[in-house]
mmJSON file of the N, C-alpha and C atoms, coordinates in Angstrom:
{"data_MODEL":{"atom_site":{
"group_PDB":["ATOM","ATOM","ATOM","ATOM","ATOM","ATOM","ATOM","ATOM","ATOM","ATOM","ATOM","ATOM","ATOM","ATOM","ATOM","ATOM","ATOM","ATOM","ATOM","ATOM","ATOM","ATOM","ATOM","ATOM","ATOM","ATOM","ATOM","ATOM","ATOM","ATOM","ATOM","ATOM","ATOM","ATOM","ATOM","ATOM","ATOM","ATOM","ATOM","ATOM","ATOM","ATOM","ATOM","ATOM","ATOM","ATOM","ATOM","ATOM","ATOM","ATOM","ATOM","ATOM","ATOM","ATOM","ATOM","ATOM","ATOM","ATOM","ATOM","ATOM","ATOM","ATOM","ATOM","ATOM","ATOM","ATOM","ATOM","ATOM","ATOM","ATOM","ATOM","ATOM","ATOM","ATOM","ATOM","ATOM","ATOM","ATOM","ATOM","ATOM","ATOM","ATOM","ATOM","ATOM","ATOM","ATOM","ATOM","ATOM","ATOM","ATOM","ATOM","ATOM","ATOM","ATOM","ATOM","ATOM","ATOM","ATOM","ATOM","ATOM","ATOM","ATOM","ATOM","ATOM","ATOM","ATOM","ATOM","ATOM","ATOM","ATOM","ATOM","ATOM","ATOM","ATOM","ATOM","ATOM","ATOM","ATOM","ATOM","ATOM","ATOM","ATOM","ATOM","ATOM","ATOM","ATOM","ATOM","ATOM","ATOM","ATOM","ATOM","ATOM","ATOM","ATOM","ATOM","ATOM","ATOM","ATOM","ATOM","ATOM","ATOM","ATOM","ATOM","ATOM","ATOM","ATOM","ATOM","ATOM","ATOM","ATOM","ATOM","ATOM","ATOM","ATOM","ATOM","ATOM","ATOM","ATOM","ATOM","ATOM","ATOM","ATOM","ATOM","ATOM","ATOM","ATOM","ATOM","ATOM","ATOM","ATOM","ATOM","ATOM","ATOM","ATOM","ATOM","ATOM","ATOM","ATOM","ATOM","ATOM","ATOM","ATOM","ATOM","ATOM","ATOM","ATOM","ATOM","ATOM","ATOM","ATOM","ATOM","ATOM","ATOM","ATOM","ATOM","ATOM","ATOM","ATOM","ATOM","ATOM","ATOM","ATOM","ATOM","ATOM"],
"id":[1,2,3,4,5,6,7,8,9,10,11,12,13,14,15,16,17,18,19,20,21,22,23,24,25,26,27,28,29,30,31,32,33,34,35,36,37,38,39,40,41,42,43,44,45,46,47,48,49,50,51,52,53,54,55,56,57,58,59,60,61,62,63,64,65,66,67,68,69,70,71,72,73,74,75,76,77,78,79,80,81,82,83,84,85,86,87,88,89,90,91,92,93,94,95,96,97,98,99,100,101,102,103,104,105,106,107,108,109,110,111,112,113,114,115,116,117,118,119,120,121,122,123,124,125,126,127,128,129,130,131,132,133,134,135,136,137,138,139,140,141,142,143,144,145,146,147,148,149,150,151,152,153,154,155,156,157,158,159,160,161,162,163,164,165,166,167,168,169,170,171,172,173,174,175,176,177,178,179,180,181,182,183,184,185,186,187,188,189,190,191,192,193,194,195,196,197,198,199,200,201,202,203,204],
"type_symbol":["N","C","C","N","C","C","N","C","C","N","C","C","N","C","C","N","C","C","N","C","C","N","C","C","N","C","C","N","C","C","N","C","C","N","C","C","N","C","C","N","C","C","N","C","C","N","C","C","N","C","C","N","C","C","N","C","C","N","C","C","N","C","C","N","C","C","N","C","C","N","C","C","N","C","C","N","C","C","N","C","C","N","C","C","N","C","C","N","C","C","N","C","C","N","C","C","N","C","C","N","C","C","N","C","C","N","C","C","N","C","C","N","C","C","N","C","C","N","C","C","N","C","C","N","C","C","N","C","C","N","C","C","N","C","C","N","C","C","N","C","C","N","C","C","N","C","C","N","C","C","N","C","C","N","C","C","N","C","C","N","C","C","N","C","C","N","C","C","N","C","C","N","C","C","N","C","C","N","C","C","N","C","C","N","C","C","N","C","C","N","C","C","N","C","C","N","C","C","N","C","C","N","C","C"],
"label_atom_id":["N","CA","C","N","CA","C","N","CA","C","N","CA","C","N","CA","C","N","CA","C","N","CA","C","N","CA","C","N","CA","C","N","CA","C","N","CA","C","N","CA","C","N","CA","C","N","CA","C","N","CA","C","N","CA","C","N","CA","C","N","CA","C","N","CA","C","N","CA","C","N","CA","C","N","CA","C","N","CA","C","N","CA","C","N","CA","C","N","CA","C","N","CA","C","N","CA","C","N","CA","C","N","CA","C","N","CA","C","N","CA","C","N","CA","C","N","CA","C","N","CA","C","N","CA","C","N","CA","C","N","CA","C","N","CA","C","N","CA","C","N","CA","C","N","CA","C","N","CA","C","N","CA","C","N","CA","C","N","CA","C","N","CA","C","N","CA","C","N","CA","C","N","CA","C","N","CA","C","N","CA","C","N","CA","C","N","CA","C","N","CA","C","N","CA","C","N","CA","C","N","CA","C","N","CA","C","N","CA","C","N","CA","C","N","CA","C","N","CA","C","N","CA","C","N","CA","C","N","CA","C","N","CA","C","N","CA","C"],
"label_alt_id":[null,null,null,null,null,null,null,null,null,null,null,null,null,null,null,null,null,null,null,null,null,null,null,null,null,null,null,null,null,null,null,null,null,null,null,null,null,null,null,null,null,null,null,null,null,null,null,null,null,null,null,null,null,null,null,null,null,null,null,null,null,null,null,null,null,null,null,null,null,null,null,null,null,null,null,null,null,null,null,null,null,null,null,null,null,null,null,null,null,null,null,null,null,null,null,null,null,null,null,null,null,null,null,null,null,null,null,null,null,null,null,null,null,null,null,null,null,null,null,null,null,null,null,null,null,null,null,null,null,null,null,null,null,null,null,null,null,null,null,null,null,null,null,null,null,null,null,null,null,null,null,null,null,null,null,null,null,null,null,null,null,null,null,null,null,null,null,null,null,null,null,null,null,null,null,null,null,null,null,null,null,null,null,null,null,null,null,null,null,null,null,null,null,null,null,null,null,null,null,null,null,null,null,null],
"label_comp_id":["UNK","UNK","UNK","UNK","UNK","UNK","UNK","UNK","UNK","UNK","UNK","UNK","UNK","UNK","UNK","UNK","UNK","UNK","UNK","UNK","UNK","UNK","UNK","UNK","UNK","UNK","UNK","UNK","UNK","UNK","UNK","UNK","UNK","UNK","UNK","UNK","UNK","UNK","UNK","UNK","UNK","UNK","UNK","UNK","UNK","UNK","UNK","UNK","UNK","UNK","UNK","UNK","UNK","UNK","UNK","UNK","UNK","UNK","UNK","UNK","UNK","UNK","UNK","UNK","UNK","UNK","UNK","UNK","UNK","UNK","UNK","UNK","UNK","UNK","UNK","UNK","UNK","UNK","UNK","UNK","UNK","UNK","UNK","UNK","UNK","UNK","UNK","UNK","UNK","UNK","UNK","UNK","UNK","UNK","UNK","UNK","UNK","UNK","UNK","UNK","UNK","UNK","UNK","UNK","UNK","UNK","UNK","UNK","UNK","UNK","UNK","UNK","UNK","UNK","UNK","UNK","UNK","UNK","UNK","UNK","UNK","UNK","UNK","UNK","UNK","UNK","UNK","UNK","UNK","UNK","UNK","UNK","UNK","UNK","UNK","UNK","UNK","UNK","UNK","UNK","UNK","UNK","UNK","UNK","UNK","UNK","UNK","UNK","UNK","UNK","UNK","UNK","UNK","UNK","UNK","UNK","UNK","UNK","UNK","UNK","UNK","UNK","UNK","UNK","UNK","UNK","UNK","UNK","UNK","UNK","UNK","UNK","UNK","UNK","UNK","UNK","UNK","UNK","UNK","UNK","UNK","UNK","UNK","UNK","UNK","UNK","UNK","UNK","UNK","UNK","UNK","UNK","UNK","UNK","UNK","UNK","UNK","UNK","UNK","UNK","UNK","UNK","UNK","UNK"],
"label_asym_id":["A","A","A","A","A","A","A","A","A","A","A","A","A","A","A","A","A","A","A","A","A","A","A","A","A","A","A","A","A","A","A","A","A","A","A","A","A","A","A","A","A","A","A","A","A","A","A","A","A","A","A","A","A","A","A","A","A","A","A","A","A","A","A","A","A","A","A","A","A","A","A","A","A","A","A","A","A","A","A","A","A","A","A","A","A","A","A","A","A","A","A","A","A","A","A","A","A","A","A","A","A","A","A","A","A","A","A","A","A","A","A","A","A","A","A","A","A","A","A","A","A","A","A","A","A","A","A","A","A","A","A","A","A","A","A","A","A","A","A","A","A","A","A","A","A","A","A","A","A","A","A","A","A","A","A","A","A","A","A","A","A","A","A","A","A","A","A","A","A","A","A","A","A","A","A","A","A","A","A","A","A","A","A","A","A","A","A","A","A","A","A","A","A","A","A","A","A","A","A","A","A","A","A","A"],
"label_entity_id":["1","1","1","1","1","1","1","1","1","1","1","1","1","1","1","1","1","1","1","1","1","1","1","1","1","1","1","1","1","1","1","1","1","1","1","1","1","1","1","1","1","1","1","1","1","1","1","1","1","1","1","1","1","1","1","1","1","1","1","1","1","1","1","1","1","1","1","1","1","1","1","1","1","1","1","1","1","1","1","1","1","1","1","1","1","1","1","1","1","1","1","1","1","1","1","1","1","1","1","1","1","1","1","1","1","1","1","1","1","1","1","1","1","1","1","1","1","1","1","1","1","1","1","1","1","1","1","1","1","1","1","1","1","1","1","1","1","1","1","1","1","1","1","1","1","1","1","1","1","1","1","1","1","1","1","1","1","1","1","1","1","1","1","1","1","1","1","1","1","1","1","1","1","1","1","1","1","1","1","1","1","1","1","1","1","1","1","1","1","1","1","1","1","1","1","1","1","1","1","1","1","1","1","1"],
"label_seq_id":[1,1,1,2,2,2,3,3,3,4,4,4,5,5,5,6,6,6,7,7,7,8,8,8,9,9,9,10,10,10,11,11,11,12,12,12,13,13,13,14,14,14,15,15,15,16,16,16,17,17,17,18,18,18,19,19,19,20,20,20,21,21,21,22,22,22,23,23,23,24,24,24,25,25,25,26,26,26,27,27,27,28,28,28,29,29,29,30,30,30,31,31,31,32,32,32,33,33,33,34,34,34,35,35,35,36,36,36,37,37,37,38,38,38,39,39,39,40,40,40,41,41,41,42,42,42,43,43,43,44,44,44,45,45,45,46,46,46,47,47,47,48,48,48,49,49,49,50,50,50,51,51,51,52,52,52,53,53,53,54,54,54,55,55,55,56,56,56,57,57,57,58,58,58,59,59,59,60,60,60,61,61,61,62,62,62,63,63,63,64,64,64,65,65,65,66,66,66,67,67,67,68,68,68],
"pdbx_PDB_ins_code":[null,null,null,null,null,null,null,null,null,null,null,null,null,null,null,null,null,null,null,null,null,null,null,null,null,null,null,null,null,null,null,null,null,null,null,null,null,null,null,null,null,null,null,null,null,null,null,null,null,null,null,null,null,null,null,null,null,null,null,null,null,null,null,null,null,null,null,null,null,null,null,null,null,null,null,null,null,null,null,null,null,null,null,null,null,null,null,null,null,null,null,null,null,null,null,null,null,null,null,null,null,null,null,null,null,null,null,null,null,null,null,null,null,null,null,null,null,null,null,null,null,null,null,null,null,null,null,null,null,null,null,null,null,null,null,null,null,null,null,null,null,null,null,null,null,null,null,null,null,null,null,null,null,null,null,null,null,null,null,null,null,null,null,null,null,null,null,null,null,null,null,null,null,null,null,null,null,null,null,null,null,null,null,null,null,null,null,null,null,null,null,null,null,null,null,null,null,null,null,null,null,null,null,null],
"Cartn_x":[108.023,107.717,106.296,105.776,104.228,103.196,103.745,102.692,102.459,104.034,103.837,103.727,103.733,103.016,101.128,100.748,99.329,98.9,99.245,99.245,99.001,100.17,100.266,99.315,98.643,97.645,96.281,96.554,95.222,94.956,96.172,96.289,95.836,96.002,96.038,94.288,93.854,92.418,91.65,91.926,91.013,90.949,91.659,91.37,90.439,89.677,88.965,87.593,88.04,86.68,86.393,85.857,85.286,85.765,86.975,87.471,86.605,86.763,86.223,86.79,86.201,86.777,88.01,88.011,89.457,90.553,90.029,90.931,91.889,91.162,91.039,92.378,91.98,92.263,93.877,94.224,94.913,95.992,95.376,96.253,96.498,95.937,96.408,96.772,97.187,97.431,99.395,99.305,100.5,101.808,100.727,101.105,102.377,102.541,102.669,104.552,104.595,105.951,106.504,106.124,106.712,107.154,108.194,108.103,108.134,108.198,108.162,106.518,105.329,104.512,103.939,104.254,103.652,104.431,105.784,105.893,105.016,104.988,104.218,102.555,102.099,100.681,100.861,101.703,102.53,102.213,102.756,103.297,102.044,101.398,100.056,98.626,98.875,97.957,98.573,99.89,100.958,100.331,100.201,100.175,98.338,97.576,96.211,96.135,96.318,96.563,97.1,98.134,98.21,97.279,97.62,96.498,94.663,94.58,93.304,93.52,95.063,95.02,95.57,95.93,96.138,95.018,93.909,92.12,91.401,92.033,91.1,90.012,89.933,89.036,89.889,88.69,88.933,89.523,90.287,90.858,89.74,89.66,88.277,88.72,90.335,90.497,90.625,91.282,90.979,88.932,88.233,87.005,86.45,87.158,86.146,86.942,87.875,88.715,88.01,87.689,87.182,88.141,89.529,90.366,89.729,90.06,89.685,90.541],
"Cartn_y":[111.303,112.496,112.981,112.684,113.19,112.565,111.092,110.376,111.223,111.106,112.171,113.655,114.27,115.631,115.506,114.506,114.222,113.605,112.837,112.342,113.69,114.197,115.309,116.26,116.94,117.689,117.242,115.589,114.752,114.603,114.895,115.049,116.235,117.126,118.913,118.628,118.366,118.647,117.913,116.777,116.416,117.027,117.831,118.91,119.987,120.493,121.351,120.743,119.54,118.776,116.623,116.731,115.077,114.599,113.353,112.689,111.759,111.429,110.197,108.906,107.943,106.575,106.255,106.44,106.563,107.162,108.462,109.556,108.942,107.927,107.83,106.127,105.762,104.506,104.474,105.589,106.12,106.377,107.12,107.656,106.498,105.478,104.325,103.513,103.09,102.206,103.231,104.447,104.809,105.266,105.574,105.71,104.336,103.47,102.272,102.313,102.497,102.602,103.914,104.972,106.6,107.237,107.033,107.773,109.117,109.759,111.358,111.424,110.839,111.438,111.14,110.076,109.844,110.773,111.462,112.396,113.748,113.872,115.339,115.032,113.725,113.469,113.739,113.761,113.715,114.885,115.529,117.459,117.646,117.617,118.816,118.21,116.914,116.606,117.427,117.628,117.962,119.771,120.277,121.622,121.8,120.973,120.89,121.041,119.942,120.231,121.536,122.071,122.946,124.446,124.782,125.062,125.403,124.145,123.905,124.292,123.742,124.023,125.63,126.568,128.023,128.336,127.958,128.469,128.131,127.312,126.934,126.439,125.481,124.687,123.097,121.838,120.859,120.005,119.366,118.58,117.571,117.066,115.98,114.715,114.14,113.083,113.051,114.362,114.755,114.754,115.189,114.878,113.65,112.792,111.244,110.829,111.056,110.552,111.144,112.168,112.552,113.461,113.882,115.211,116.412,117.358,118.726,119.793],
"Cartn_z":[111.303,112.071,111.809,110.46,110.274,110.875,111.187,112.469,113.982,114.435,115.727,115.358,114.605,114.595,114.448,114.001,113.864,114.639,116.125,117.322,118.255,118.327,119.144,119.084,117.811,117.043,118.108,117.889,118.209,119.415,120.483,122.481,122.619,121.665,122.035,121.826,120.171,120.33,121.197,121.819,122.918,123.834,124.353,125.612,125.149,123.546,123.352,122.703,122.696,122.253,121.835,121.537,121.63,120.5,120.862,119.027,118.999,117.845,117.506,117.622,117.534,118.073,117.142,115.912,115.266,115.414,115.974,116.587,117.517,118.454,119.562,119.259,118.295,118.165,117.375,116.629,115.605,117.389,118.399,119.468,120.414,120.115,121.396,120.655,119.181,118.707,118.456,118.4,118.364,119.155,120.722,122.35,122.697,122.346,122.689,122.53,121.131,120.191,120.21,120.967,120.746,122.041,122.102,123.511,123.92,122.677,122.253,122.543,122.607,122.204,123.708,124.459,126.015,126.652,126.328,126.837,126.823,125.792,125.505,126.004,125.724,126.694,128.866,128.831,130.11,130.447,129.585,129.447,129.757,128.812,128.601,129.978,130.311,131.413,132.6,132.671,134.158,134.077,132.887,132.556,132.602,132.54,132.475,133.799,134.773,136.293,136.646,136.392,136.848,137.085,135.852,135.145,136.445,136.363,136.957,138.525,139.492,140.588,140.766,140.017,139.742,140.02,138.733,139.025,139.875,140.889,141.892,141.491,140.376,139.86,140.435,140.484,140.801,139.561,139.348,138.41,138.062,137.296,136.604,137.424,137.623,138.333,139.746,140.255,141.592,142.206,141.042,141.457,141.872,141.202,141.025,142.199,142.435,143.709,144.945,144.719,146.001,146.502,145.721,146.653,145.297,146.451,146.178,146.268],
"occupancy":[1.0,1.0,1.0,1.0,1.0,1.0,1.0,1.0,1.0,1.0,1.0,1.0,1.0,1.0,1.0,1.0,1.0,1.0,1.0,1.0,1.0,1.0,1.0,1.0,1.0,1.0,1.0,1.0,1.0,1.0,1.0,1.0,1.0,1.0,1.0,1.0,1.0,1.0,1.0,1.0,1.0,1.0,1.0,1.0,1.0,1.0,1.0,1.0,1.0,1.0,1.0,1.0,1.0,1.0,1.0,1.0,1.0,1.0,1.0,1.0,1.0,1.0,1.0,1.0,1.0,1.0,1.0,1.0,1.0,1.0,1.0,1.0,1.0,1.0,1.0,1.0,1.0,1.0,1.0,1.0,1.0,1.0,1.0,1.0,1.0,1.0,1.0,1.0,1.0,1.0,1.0,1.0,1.0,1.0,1.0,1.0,1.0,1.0,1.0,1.0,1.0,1.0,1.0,1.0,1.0,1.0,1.0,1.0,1.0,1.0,1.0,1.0,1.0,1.0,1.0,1.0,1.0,1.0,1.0,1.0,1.0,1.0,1.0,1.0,1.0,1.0,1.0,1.0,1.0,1.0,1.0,1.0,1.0,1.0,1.0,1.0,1.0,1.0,1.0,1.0,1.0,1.0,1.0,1.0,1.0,1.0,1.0,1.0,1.0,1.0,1.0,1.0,1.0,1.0,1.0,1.0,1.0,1.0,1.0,1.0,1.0,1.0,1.0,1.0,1.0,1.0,1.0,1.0,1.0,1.0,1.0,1.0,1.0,1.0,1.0,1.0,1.0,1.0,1.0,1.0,1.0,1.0,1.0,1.0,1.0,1.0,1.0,1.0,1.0,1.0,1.0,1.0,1.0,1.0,1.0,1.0,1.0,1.0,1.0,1.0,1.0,1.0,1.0,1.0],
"B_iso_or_equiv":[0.0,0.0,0.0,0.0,0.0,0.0,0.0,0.0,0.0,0.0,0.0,0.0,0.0,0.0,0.0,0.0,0.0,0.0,0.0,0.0,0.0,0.0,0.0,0.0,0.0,0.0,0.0,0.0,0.0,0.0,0.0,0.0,0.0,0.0,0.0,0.0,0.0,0.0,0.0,0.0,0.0,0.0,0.0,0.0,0.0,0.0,0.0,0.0,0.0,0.0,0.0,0.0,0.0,0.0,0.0,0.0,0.0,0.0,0.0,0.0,0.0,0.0,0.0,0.0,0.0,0.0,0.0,0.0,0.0,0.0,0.0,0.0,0.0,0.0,0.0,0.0,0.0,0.0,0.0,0.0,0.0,0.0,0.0,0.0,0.0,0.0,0.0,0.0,0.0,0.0,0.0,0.0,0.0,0.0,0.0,0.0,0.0,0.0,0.0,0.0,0.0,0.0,0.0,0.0,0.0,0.0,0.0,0.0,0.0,0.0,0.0,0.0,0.0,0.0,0.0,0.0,0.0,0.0,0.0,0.0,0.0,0.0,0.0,0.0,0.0,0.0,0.0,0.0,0.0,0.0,0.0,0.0,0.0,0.0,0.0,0.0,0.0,0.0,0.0,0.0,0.0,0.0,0.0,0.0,0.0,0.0,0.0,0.0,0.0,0.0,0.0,0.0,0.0,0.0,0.0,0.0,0.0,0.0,0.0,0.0,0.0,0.0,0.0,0.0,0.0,0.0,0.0,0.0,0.0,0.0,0.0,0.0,0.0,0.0,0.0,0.0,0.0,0.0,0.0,0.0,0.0,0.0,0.0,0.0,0.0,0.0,0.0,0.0,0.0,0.0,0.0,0.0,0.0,0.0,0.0,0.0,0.0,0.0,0.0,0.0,0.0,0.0,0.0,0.0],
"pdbx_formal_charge":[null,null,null,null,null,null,null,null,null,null,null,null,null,null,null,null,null,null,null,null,null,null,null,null,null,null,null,null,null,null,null,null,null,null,null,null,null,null,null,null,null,null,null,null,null,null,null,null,null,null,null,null,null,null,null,null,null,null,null,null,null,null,null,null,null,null,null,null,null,null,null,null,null,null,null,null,null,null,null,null,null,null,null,null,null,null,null,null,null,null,null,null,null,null,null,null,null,null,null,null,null,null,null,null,null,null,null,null,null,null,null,null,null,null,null,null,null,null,null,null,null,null,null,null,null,null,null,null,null,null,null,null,null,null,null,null,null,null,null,null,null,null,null,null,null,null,null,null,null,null,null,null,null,null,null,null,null,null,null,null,null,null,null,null,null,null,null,null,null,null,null,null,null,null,null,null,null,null,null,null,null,null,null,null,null,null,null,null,null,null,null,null,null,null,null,null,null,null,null,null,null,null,null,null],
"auth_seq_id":[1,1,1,2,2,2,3,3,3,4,4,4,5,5,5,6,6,6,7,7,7,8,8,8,9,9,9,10,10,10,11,11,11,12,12,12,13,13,13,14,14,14,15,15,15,16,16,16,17,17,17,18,18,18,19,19,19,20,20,20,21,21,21,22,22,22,23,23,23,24,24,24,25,25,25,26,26,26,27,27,27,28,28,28,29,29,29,30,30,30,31,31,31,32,32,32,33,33,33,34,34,34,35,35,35,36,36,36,37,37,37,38,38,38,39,39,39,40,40,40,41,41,41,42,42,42,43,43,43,44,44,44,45,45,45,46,46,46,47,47,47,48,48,48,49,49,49,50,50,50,51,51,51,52,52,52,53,53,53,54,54,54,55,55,55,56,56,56,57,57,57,58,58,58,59,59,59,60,60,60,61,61,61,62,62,62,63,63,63,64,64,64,65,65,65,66,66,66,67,67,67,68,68,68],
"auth_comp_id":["UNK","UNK","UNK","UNK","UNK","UNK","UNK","UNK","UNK","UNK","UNK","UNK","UNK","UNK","UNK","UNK","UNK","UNK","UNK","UNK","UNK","UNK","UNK","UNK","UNK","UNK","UNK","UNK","UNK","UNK","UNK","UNK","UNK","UNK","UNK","UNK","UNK","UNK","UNK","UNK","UNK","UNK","UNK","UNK","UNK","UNK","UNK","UNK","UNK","UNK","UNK","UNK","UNK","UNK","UNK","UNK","UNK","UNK","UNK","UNK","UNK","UNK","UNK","UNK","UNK","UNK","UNK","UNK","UNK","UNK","UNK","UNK","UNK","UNK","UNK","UNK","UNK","UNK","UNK","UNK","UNK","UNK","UNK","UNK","UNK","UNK","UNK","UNK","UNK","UNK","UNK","UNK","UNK","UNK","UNK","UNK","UNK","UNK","UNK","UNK","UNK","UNK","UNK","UNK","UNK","UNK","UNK","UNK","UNK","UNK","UNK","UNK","UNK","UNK","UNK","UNK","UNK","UNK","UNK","UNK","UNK","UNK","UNK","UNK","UNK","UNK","UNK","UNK","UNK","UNK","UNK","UNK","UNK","UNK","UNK","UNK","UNK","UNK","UNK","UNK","UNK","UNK","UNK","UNK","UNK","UNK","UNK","UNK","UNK","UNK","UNK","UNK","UNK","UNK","UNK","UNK","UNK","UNK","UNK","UNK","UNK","UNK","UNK","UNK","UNK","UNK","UNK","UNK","UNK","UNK","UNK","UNK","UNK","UNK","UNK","UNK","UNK","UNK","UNK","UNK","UNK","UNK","UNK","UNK","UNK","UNK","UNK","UNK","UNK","UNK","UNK","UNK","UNK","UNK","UNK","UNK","UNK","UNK","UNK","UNK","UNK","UNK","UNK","UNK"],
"auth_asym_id":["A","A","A","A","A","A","A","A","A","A","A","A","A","A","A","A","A","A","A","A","A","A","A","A","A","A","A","A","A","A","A","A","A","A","A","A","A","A","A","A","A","A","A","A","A","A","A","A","A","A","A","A","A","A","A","A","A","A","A","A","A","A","A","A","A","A","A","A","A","A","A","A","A","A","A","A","A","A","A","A","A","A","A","A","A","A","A","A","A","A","A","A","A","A","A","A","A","A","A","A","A","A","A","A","A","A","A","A","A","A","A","A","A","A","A","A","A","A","A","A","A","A","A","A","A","A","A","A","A","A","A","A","A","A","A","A","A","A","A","A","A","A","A","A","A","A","A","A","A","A","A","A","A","A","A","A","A","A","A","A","A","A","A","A","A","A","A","A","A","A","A","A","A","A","A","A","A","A","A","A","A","A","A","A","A","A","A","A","A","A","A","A","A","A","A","A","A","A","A","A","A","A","A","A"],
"auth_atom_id":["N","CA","C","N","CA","C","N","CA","C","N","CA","C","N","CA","C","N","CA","C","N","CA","C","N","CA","C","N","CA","C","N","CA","C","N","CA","C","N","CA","C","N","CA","C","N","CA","C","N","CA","C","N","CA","C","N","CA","C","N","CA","C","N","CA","C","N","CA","C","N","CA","C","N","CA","C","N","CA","C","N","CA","C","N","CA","C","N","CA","C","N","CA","C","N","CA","C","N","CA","C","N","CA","C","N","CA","C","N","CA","C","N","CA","C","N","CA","C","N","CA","C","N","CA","C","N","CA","C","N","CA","C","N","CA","C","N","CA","C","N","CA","C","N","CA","C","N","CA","C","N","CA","C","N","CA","C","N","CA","C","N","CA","C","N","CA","C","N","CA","C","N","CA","C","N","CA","C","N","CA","C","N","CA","C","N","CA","C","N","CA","C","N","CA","C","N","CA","C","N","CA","C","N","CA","C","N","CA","C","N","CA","C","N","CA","C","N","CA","C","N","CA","C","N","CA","C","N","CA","C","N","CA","C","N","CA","C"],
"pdbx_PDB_model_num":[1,1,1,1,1,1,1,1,1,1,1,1,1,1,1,1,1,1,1,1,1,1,1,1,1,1,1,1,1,1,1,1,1,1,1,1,1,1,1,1,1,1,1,1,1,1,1,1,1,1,1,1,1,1,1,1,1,1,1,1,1,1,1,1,1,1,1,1,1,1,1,1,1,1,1,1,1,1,1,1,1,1,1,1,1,1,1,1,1,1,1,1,1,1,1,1,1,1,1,1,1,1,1,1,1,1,1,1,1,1,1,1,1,1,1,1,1,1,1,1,1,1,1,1,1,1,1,1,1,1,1,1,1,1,1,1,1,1,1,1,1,1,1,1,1,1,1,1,1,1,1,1,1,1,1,1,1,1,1,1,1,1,1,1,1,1,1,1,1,1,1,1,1,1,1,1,1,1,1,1,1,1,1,1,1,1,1,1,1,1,1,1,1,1,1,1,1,1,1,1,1,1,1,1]
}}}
């Protein structure tokens, strides 16, 4: 359980700032085997979107796509 509480920690702080490639590597080497934790990456992107289409701000992937 102290792996996915330090995964999860590690989805939350990338939405407030820049990990590092270990960060990064620690979260895709553990994404794979957890299905508790692609859920909650699930969660918080579904809630980021929202979020963003409430503020009438454009989503970062809706941008590159081209919807608005």
């Amino acid at each position: 359980m102290g792996k996915c509480k330090n995964i999860t920690r590690l989805l939350s702080d990338a939405l407030d700032r820049s990990l590092t490639a270990g960060e990064w590597f620690a979260i895709r080497l553990h994404l794979p085997t957890c299905s508790g934790c692609r859920n909650y990456r699930k969660q918080i992107r579904l809630l980021r979107a929202a979020a963003h289409t409430a503020s009438g701000i454009a989503t970062p992937d809706a941008a590159a796509n081209g919807d608005d």
